[in-house]
N, C-alpha and C positions, 0 to 999 in steps of 0.2 A: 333481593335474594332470599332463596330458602333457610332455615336454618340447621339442615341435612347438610347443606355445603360447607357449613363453619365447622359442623359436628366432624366431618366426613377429613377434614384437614387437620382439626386435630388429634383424632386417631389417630392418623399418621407418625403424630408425635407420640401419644400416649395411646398405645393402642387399649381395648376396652379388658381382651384377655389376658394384659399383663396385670390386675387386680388381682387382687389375696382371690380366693376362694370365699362364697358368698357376700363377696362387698356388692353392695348395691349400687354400680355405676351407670353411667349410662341416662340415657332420658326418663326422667322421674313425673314429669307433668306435663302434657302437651303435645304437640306432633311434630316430627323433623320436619313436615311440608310446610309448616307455618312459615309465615313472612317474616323477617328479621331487619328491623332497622338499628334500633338500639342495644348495644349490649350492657349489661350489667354484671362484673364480675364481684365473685362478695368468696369468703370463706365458709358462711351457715347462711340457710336460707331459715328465715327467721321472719314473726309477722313486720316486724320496724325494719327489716330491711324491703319487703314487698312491698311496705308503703312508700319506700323510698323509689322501689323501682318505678309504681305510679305516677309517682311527682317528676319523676324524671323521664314519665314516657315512654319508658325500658318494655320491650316486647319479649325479653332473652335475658334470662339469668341464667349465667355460668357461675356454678358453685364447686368450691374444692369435696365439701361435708355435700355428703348425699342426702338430700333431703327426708328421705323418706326409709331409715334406719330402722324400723319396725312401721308392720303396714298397719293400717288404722284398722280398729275390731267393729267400728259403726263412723258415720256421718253427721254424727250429735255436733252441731252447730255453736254450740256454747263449750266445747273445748276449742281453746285458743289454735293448736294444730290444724282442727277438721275447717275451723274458719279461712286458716291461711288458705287451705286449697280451697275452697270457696272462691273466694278474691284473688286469688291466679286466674282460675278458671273464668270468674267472672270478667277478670282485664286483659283475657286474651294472653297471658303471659306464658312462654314456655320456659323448663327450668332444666338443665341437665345439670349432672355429678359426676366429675370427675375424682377419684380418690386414690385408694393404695395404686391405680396406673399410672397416675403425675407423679406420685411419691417414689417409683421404681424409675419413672422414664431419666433417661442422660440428658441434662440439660433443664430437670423438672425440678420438684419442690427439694429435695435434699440435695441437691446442687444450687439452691439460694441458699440452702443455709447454710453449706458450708462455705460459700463465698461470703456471706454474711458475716461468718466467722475467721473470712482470710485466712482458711485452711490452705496449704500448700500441697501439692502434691498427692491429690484425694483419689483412694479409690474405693469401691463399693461396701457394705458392710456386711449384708443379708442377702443370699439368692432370692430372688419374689420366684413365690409361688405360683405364679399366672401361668396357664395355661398351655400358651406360647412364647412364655419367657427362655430367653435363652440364659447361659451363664454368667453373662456381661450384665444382665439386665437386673440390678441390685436395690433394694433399698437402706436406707442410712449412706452417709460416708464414713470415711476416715483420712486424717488428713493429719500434717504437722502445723504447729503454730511457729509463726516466722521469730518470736521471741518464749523463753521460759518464763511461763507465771505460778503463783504457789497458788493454789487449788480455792484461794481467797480470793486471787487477784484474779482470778477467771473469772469467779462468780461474778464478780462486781463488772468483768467486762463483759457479761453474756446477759444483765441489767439491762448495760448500756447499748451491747447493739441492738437487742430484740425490745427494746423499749417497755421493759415489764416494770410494775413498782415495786414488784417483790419474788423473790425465788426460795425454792427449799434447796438445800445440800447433803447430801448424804458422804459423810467421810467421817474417819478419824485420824485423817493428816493431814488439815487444815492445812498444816504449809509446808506441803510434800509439793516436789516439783510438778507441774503442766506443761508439756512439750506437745503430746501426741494426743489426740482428741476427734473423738467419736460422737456423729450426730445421727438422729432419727426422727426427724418430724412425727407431733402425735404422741402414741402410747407407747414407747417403745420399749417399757419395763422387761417383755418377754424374752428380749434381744442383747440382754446386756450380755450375756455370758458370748458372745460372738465379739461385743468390745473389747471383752477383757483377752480373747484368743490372739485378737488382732494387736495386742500391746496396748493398748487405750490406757493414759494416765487419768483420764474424766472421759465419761459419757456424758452426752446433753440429751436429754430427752424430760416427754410428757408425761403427768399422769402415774406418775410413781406411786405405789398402794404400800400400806404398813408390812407387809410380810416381804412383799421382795426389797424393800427398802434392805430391812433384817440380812437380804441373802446377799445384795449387796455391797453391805458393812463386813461380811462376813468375808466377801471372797476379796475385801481389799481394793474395789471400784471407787474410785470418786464419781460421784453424780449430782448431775445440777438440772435440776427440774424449774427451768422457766414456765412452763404452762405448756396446753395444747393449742394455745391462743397464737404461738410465732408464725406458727402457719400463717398465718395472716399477709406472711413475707409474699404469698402465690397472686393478693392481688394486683402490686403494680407489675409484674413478669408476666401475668400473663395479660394483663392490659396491654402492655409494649407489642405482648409477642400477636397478640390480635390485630393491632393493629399494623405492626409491616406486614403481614397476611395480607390483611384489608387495600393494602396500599398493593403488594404484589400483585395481587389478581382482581384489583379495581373495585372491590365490594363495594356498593352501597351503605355504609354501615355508620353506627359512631360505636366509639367502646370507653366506656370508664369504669371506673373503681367503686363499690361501694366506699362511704365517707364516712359507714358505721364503725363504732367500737363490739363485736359481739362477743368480747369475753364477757364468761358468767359471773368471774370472780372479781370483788376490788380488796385491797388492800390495803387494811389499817394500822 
């Protein structure tokens, strides 16, 4: 099979115009005619995951992060970047990005996490700005938690499902109650003030910076910043979801998981 036909199915799902405005989605390296036997889904395309896709054969990297988030200014071979497309190019590998379109689509990235989170009763958080987005077509959720936790006891449980070693909090009522809870895979600092519209006793989100931290202490938010890393949740979902595709309409295909860790951060 080509790899137009897997692209072509999953718009369907995530279509390309429901992305923010300037996200870079879509085909990033290679050509939809290309042959596709193996797939490789990963969250960053990154050089130790391309290696991985070699070793494994992988002709197709489906990635959540777009690979190519600023376009290269030269071909200098001795930056680590300009090398990876190198060794794509050189293994035949094609790579698509899907991003803010999974993150808005119903049934896509912030609908693991809030399942992740056995939110209850979720509904959207942010209209997406796409294109062709309609009203329904939201990013974040919002959801109830099926018991009350004090703003502690979230943390420690948003640890343990997103499997992080360490998170920041931003609060000063530590152990004010948690009932109602606000998610946004990524950076979703911009967005808090749509949590706090919608009731949210914690938002969960990425990539919290010093100054809206500030605005968020300010307006009385709890926040809990696992990382942009949970995203990570999108690789075995859309594994699955490729592969009852693959099985629906007979693909020739395999599909797995990168078995990388790509966060950038550890913790000591």
């Amino acid at each position: 099979m080509l790899v137009r036909e897997l692209v072509e199915r999953f718009e369907q799902f995530a279509p390309k115009t429901w992305a923010e405005p300037g996200d870079p989605v879509g085909l990033q390296l290679g050509s939809l005619d290309a042959p596709v036997h193996k797939v490789l889904v990963t969250l960053d395309v990154r050089p130790e995951v391309v290696d991985e896709a070699i070793r494994q054969g992988a002709d197709f990297i489906f990635a959540h992060h777009p690979m190519m988030f600023h376009p290269a200014k030269n071909l200098d071979l001795s930056v680590p970047q300009n090398q990876m497309y190198a060794t794509l190019l050189k293994h035949d590998i094609t790579v698509y990005g899907a991003h803010t379109n999974l993150d808005s689509a119903p049934g896509g990235m912030n609908d693991w996490l809030a399942a992740a989170l056995k939110l209850q009763d979720t509904t959207g958080l942010v209209p997406s700005n796409g294109s062709t987005a309609t009203p329904d077509i939201m990013m974040g959720r919002i959801g109830d938690l099926a018991q009350t936790m004090t703003v502690v006891e979230f943390a420690q449980y948003c640890k343990e499902v997103f499997h992080v070693g360490g998170l920041r909090v931003i609060s000063r009522t530590p152990d004010a109650p948690v009932k109602r809870v606000a998610v946004l895979g990524g950076s979703g600092g911009p967005f808090y003030q749509a949590a706090l519209a919608k009731g949210a006793d914690a938002y969960v989100t990425g990539d919290i910076s010093y100054h809206p931290g500030h605005d968020m202490l300010a307006a009385g938010l709890n926040v809990i910043d696992p990382g942009h890393h949970i995203e990570s949740i999108c690789k075995p979902h859309l594994t699955q979801l490729f592969q009852e595709w693959a099985q629906e309409n007979d693909w020739p295909i395999t599909v797995q998981a990168s078995m990388l860790n790509t966060d950038p951060f550890t913790f000591l």
